[in-house]
C-alpha positions in Angstrom: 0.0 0.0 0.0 2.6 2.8 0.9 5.0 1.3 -2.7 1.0 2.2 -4.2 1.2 5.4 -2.6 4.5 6.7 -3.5 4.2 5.7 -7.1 0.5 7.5 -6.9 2.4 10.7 -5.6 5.4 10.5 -8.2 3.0 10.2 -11.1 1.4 13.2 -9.8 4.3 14.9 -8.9 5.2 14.1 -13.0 1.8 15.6 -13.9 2.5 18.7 -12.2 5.5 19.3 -13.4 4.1 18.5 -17.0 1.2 21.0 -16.1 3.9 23.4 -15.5 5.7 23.0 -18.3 2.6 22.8 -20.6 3.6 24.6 -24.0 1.4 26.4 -26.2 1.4 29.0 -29.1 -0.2 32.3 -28.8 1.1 33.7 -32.0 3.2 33.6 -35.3 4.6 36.7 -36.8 4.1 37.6 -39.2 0.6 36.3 -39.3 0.6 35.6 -42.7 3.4 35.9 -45.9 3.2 36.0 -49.9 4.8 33.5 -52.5 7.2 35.4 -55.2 9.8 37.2 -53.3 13.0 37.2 -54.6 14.7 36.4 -51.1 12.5 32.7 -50.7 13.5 32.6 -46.6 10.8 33.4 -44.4 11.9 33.9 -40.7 8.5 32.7 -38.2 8.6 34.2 -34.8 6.3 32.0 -32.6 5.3 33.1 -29.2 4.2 30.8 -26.7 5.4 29.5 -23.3 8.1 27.1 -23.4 7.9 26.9 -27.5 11.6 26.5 -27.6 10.7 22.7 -25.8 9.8 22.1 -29.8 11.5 19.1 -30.9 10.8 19.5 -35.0 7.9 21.9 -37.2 7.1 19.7 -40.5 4.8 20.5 -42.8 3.9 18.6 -46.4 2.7 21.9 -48.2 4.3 21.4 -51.9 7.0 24.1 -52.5 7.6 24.7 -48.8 11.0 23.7 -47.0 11.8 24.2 -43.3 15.1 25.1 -43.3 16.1 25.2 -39.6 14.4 25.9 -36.1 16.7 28.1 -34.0 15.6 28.6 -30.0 17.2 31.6 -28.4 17.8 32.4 -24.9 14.1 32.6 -23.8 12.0 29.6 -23.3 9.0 31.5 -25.0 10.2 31.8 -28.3 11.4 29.8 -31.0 12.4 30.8 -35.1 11.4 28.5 -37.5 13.0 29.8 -41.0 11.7 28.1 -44.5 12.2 28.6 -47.9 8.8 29.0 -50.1 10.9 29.2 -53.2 8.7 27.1 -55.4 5.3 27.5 -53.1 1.8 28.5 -54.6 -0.7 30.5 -52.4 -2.7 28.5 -49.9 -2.7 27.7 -46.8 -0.3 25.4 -45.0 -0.6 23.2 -42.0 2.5 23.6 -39.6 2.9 20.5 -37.1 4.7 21.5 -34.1 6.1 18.8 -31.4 7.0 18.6 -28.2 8.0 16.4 -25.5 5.6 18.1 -23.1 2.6 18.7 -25.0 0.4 17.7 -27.6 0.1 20.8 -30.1 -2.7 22.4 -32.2 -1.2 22.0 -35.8 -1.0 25.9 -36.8 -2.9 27.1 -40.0 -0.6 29.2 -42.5 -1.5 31.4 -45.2 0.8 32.4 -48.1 -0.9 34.7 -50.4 -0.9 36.0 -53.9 1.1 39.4 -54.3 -0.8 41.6 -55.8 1.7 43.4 -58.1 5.2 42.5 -58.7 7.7 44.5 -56.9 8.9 46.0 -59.8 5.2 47.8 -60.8 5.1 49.3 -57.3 6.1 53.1 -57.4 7.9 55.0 -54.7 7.7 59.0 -53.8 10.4 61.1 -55.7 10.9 65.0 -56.5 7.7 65.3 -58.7 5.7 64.4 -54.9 5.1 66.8 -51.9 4.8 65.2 -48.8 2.2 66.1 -46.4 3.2 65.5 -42.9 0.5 65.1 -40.2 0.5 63.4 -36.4 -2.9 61.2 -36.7 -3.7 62.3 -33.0 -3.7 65.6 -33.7 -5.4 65.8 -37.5 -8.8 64.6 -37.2 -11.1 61.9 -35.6 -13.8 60.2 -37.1 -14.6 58.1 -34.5 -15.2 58.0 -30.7 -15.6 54.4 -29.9 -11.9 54.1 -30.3 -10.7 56.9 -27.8 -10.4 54.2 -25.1 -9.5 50.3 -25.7 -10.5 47.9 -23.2 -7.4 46.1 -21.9 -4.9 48.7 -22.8 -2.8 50.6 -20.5 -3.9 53.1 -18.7 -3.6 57.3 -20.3 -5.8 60.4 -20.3 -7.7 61.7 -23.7 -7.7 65.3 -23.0 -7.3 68.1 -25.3 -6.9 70.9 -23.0 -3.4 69.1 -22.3 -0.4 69.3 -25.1 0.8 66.3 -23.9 -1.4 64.0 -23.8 -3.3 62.2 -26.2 -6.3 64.0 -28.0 -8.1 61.3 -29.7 -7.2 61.5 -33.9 -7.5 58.6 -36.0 -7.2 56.8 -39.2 -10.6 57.6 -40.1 -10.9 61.2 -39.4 -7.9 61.4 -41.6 -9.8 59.7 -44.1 -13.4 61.8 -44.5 -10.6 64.5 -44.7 -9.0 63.3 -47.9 -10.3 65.6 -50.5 -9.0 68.3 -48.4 -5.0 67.3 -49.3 -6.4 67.4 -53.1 -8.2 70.7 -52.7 -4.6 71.9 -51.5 -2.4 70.5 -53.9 -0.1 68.0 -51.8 0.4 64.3 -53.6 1.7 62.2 -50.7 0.4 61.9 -47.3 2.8 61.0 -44.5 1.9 60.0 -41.1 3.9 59.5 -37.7 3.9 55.9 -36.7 0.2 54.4 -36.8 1.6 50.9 -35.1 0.7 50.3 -31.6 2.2 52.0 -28.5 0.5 50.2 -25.8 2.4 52.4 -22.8 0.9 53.9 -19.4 -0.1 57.5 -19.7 3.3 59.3 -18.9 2.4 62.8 -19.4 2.1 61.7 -23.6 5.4 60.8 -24.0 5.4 57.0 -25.2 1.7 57.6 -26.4 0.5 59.9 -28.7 3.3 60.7 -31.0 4.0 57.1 -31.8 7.5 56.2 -31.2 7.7 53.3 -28.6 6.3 50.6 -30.5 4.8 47.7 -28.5 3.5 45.5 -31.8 5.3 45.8 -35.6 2.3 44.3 -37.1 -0.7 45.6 -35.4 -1.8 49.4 -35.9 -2.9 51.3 -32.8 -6.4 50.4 -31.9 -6.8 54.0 -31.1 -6.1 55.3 -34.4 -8.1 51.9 -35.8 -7.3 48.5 -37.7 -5.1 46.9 -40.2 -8.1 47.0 -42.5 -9.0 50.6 -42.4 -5.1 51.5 -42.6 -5.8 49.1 -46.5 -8.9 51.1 -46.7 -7.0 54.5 -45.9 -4.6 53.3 -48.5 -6.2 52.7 -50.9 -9.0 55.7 -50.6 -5.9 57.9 -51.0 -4.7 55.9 -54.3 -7.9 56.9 -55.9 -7.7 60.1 -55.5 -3.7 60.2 -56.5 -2.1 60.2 -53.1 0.9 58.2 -52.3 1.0 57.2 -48.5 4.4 57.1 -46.3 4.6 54.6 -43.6 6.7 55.9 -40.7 8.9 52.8 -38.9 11.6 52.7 -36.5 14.3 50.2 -36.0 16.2 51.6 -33.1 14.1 51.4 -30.6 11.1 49.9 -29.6 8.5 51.1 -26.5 8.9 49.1 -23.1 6.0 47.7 -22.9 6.7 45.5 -26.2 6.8 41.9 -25.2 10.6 41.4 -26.1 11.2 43.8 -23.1 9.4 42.2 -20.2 10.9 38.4 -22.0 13.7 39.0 -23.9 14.3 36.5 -26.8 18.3 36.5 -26.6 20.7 38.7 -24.4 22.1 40.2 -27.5 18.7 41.5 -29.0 18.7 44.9 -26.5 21.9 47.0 -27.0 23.3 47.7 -23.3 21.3 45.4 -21.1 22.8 46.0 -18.1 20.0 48.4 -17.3 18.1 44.5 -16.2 20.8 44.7 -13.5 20.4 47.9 -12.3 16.7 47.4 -12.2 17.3 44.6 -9.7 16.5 41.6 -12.7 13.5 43.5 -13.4 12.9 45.1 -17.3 11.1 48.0 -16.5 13.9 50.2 -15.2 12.9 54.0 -16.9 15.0 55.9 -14.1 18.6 54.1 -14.7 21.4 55.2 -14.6 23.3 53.8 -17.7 24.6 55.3 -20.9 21.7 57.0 -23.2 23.0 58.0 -26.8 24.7 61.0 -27.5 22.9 63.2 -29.0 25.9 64.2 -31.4 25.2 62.0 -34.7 28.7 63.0 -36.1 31.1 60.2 -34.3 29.4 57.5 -36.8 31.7 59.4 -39.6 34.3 61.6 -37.4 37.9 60.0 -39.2 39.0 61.3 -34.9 36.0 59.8 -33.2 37.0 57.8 -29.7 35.6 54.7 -29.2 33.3 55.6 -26.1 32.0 58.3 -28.4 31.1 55.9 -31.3 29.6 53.3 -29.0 27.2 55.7 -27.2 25.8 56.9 -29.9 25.0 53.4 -31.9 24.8 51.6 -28.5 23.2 53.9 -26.1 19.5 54.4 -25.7 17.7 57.1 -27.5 16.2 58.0 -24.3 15.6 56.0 -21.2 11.7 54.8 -22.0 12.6 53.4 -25.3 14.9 50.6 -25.8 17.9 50.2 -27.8 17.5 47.2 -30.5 20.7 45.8 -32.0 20.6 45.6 -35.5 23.9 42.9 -35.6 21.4 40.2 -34.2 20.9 38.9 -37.3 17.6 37.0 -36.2 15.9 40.2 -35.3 17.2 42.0 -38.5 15.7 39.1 -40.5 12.5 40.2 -38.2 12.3 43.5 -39.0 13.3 43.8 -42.9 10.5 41.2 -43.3 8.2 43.4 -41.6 8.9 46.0 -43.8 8.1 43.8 -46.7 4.5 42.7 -45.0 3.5 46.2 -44.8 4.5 47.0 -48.5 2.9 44.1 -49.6 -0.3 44.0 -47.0 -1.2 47.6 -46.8 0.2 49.3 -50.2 2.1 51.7 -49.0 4.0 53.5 -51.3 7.1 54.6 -49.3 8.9 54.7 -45.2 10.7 57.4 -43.2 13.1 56.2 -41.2 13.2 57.6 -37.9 16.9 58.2 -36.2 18.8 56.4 -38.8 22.2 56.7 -37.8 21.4 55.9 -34.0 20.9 52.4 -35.4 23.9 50.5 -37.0 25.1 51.1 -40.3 25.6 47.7 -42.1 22.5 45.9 -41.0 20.7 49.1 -42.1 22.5 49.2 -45.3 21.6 45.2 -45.4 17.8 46.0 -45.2 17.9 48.8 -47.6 19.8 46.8 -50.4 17.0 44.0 -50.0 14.0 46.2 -50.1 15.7 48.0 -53.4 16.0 44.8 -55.2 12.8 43.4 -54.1 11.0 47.1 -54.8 13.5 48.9 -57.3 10.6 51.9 -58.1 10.0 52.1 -54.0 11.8 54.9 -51.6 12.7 55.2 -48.3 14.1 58.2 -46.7 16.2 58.6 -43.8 16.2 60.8 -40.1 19.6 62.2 -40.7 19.7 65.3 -38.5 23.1 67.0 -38.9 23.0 70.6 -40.5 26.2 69.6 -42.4 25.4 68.5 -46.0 28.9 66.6 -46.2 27.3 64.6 -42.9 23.7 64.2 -44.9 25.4 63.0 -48.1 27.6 60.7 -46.5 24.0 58.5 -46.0 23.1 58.6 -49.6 23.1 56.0 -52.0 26.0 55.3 -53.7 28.1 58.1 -51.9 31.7 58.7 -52.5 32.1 59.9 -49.0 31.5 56.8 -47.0 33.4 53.6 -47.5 30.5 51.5 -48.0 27.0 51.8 -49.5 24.2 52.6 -46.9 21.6 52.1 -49.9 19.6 54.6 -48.7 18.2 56.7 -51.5 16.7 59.3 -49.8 18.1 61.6 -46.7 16.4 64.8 -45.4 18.2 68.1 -45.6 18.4 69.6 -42.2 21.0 71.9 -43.7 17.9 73.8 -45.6 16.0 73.7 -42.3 18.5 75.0 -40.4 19.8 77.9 -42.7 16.4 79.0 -43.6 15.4 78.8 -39.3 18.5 81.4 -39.0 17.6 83.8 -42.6 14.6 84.2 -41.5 15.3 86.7 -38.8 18.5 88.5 -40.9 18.6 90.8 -43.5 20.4 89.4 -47.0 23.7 91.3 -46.9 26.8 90.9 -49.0 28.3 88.4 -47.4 26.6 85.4 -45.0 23.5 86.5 -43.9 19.7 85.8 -44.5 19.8 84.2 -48.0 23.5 83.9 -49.0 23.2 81.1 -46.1 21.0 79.0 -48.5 22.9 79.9 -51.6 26.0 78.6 -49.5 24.2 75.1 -48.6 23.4 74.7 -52.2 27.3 75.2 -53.3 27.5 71.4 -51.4 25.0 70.0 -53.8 27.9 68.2 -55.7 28.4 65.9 -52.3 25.2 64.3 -53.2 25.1 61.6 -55.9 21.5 62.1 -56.1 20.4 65.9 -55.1 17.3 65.4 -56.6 16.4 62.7 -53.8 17.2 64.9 -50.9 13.8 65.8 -49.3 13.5 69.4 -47.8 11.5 70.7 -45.3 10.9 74.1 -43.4 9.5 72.7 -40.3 8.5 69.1 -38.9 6.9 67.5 -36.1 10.1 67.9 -34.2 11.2 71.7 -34.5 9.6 75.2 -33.8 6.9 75.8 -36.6 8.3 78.0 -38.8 6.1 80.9 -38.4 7.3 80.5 -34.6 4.8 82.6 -32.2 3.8 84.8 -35.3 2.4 85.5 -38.1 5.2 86.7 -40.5 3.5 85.1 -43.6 5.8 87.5 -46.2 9.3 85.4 -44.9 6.9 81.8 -45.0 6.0 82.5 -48.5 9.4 83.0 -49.6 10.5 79.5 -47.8 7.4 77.8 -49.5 8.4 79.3 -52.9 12.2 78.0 -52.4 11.0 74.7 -50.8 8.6 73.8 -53.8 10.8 75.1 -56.7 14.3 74.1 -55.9 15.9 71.0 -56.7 14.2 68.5 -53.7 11.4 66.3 -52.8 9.9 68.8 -51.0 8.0 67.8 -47.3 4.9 70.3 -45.4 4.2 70.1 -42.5 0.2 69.7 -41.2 -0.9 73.2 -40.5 0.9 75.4 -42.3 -1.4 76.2 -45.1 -3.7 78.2 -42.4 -1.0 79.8 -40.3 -0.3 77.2 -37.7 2.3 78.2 -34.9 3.9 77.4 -31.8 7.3 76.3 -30.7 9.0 74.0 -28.3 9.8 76.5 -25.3 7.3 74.8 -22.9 6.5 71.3 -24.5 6.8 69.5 -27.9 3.3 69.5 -28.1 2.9 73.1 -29.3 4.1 72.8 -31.8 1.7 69.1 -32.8 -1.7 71.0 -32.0 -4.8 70.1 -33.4 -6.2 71.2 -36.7 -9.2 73.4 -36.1 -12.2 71.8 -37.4 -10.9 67.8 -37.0 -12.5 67.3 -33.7 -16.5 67.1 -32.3 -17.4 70.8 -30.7 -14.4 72.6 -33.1 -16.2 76.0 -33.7 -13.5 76.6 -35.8 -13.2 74.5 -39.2 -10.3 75.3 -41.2 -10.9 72.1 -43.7 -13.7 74.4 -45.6 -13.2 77.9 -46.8 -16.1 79.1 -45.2 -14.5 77.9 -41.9 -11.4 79.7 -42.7 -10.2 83.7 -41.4 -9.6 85.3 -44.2 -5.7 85.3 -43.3 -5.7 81.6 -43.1 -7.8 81.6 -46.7 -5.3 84.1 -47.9 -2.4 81.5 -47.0 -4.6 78.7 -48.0 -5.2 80.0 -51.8 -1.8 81.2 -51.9 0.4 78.0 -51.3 -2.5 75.8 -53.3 -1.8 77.8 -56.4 1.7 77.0 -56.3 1.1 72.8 -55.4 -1.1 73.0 -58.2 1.2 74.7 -60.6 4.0 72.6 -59.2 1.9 69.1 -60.2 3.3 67.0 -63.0 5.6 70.3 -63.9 8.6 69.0 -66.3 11.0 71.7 -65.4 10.7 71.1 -61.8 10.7 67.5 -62.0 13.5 67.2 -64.6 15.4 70.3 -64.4 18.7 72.0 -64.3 19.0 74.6 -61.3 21.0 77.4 -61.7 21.7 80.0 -58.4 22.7 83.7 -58.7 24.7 84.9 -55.4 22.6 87.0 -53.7 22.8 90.7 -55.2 21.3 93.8 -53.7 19.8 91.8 -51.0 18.2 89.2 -54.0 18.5 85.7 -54.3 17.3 84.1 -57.3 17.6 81.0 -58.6 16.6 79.1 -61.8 15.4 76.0 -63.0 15.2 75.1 -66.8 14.4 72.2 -68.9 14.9 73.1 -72.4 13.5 76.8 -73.0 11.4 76.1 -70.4 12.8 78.8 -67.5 11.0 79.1 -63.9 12.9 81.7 -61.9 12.3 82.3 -58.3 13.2 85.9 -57.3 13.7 86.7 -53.5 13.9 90.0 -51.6 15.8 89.0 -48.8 15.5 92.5 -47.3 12.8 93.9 -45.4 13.6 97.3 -47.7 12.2 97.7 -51.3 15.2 96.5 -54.0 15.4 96.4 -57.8 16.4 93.8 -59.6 18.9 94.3 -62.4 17.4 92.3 -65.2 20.9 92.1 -67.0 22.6 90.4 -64.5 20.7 87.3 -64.9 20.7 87.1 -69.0 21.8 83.6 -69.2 18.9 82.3 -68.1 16.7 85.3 -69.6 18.3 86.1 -72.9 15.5 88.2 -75.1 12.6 86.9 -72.9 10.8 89.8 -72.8 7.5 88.5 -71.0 7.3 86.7 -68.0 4.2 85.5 -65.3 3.8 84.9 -62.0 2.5 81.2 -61.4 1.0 82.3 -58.4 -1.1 85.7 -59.5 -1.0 85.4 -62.5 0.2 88.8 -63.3 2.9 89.4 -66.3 6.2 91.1 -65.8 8.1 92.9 -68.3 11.5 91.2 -68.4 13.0 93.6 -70.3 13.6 96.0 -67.5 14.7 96.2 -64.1 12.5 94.7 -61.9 11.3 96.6 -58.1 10.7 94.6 -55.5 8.6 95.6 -52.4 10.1 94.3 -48.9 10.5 90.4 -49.2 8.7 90.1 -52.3 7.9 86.4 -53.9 8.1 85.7 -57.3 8.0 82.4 -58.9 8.2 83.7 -62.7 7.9 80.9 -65.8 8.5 81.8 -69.2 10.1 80.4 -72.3 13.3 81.4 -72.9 14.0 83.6 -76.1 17.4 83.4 -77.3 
């Protein structure tokens, strides 16, 4: 009886400890893939506790190969990579076993692509970018302001910080509004999931601590309506920019709280100093520098180069490393799901060079040969064009190719942020600083993939605290003519302002007329003062103009050093001439008309794309006090 009872107990005992070690799945990412890529591997990420206990994952779908099963430092997850080479769409049964458990064989979907990669079509100089923070544009729905299940946060728009309650489908009733204005690409800050605790808006609203790569935020809606956003936008010709980030991820992403291997977080020792817990926000340890320039300093010291590719952005978002090559596989494939599910037509970057070079350059060389036509461009804030140029594709100034085909110009930013304020002299300031950036143009292989801006989701609007619309027409005119994709910013059509003296969200407030009890409705032109339909008409004129336009598009650019406090600079594509004529001064000028005969000759009749009105070329031409001009003519020889 007691040999009876003690085998009783140890068979138990066995139970128990089989109970406890019970695996299961509880999800595959990505959730689904597509047959005809020209890399055939596909990486699996399965979740599940204790799914590394997996013995072998067999599966007799024709074309389908599994390559290898890797398990990693956690228990919870395990790889499984295959090659669907020679694979048709269907769906696939996956058998998973274990020694432990008895596992639900996994249903698998590969799917038809629904254009090659070749036939889809990025964003290039003939585009303006429209950029807008989906919190703050518009909401079309209230049943999504709070999710059951999520973390805690506050919907308040009395508060800059703090989440205000925009979505995916307020942006979408407000479609016909980018076409009424003129813009033909629409980019968003990240729509993917940021499932953090309210802390004062930081990881929340704005996007930028990711918690799921596949699954949009619930509060800004679903996969499907981000397709039906899409593809609402492609009928009515707008191209749609996905915002991603692959240095850093937010902390309540499951790879934080269980992480996959020791290597997949850059600096882990923050788990130490948080006493073996992950959630440590007030450590300690090395954050990046903010100084971008030891990646390509020839002097740079070691401790410098590691803090800034190493280190954390900041403290609430953790540092991926890019050299794991499991999660690199992870996220270049993610990139490809979103291309392929959604339709995007192009991705910003966010902090490129915080992340590390070669596995970037890795990703980017992929997604080119997979999508030759498609564009991404890169976060590459230096106000150095040697630094920006550097990051280009095919650039003599780096030793190897980053790929990248696009970089922004924070060099344009940052000289027009100073001219602004100056008067154009003889020498370096107001305008000559712009004619001085554009001197550096030969450092780019590709200056007509450098992407402009005047403002962004991350500066001072341009217009600051004011209202000085004479100095933002003449940065809209230079933006939208020179030799760059150019990039708006939400807002500045109707005289948006505000700066980043108190908080960033002043200068990310909401468009009048997007949100339920807005007395204000700038999306209509009854809605709108007539200063903000002044601006409106204004800068519409020119996006319209600018559409399809050869000579921007395809142009030479010729600049003229500034003279007598003007700045003009022209683009030409056969006789074809545009010329865009600056007073830099806040003083009347004249222009002397025979300075500028190469690009003139016997033209004798010129008008403004804007107005309307004709000028008389074959005089000198007076200028009131930072006068605009965008003249086009064709050029009599």
């Amino acid at each position: 009886m007691k040999r009876l009872s003690f085998i009783l107990a140890l068979s138990a005992l066995a139970l128990t400890a089989g109970a406890a070690k019970k695996t299961v799945i509880d999800r595959i990412e990505p959730a689904n893939w597509y047959v005809g890529m020209k890399n055939p591997q596909l990486q699996l990420m399965v979740y599940g506790k204790d799914i590394a206990s997996v013995s072998s994952v067999t599966t007799a779908y024709p074309g389908v190969r599994i390559d290898s099963l890797v398990k990693l430092d956690s228990p919870n997850y395990l790889l499984v990579y295959l090659n669907v080479k020679d694979a048709q769409p269907g769906k696939m049964t996956l058998e998973f076993k274990s020694p432990t458990s008895k596992l639900k064989p996994q249903t698998y979907e590969l799917k038809a692509r629904e254009k090659k990669g070749s036939e889809r079509q990025g964003f290039d100089i003939s585009d303006v970018l429209y950029l807008l923070m989906p919190d703050r544009f518009a909401s079309g729905r209230a049943d999504n302001d709070q999710i059951a299940g999520m973390n805690t946060y506050v919907n308040d728009r009395t508060q800059p910080s703090l989440r205000h309650g925009g979505d995916m489908e307020g942006i979408r009733q407000h479609l016909d509004y980018f076409c009424d204005l003129g813009v033909t690409a629409l980019w968003f800050t990240p729509l993917l999931e940021n499932n953090s605790p309210d802390n004062n808006g930081f990881s929340t609203y704005h996007g930028y601590a990711t918690t799921n790569y596949y699954k949009v935020d619930p509060r800004f809606g679903s996969n499907e309506e981000y397709r039906r956003l899409v593809d609402e936008a492609h009928q009515k010709g707008l191209k749609v920019v996905m915002d991603m980030i692959f240095n850093h991820c937010g902390f309540e992403h499951p790879w934080v709280k269980d992480m996959p291997s020791k290597d997949w977080f850059n600096l882990h020792e923050w788990l130490k100093e948080s006493n073996g817990t992950s959630d440590s926000r007030n450590t300690s340890f090395q954050q990046t520098s903010y100084k971008l320039t030891p990646v390509v300093d020839p002097y740079a010291s070691e401790v410098d180069k590691m803090e800034t590719t190493d280190g954390w952005f900041v403290s609430t978002m953790p540092d991926l490393n890019q050299y794991n090559p499991h999660l690199m596989r992870y996220l270049i494939q993610n990139s490809k799901w979103w291309i392929e599910t959604v339709g995007i037509d192009g991705i910003r970057m966010d902090t490129y060079p915080y992340a590390f070079a070669e596995p970037m350059a890795q990703w980017m060389k992929e997604i080119d040969e997979e999508y030759p036509h498609f564009n991404t461009v890169g976060e590459t804030w230096v106000t150095e064009p040697a630094y920006t140029a550097s990051w280009q594709k095919d650039s003599k100034l780096s030793e190897k190719n980053s790929y990248l085909k696009t970089v922004m110009d924070f060099a344009f930013f940052d000289r027009l942020s100073s001219a602004k304020h100056e008067e154009t002299d003889a020498w370096w300031n107001g305008m000559n600083r712009l004619y001085n950036s554009f001197v550096y143009d030969y450092l780019y292989p590709n200056p007509k993939s450098v992407m402009a801006f005047i403002d962004n989701h991350d500066t001072d609007r341009f217009l600051g605290n004011g209202s000085d619309t004479l100095m933002l027409k003449q940065a809209l005119a230079l933006l939208l003519t020179v030799q760059r994709i150019p990039q708006l910013y939400y807002g500045t059509e109707i005289l948006m302002n505000g700066t980043k003296e108190v908080t960033d969200g002043n200068v990310r407030k909401d468009f009048p007329g997007g949100f339920p009890g807005d007395t204000h409705n700038c999306f209509t032109k009854e809605g709108r003062t007539q200063a903000e339909n002044s601006m409106f008409q204004w800068l519409s004129n020119l996006l319209h103009w600018r559409q399809g336009n050869e000579t921007i598009i395809r142009g030479y650019q010729t600049q003229f050093i500034p003279y007598n406090g003007i700045y003009v600079i022209a683009r030409r594509w056969h006789r074809n001439t545009i010329l865009t004529i600056l007073n830099g001064t806040t003083k009347k000028a004249t222009m002397k008309v025979a300075r500028y005969a190469e690009v003139i000759g016997k033209t004798r009749q010129a008008e403004d794309v804007i107005t309307g009105q004709r000028y008389d070329l074959s005089k000198d031409l007076e200028l009131a006090p930072r006068q605009t001009l965008v003249l086009e003519y064709l050029m009599e020889e």
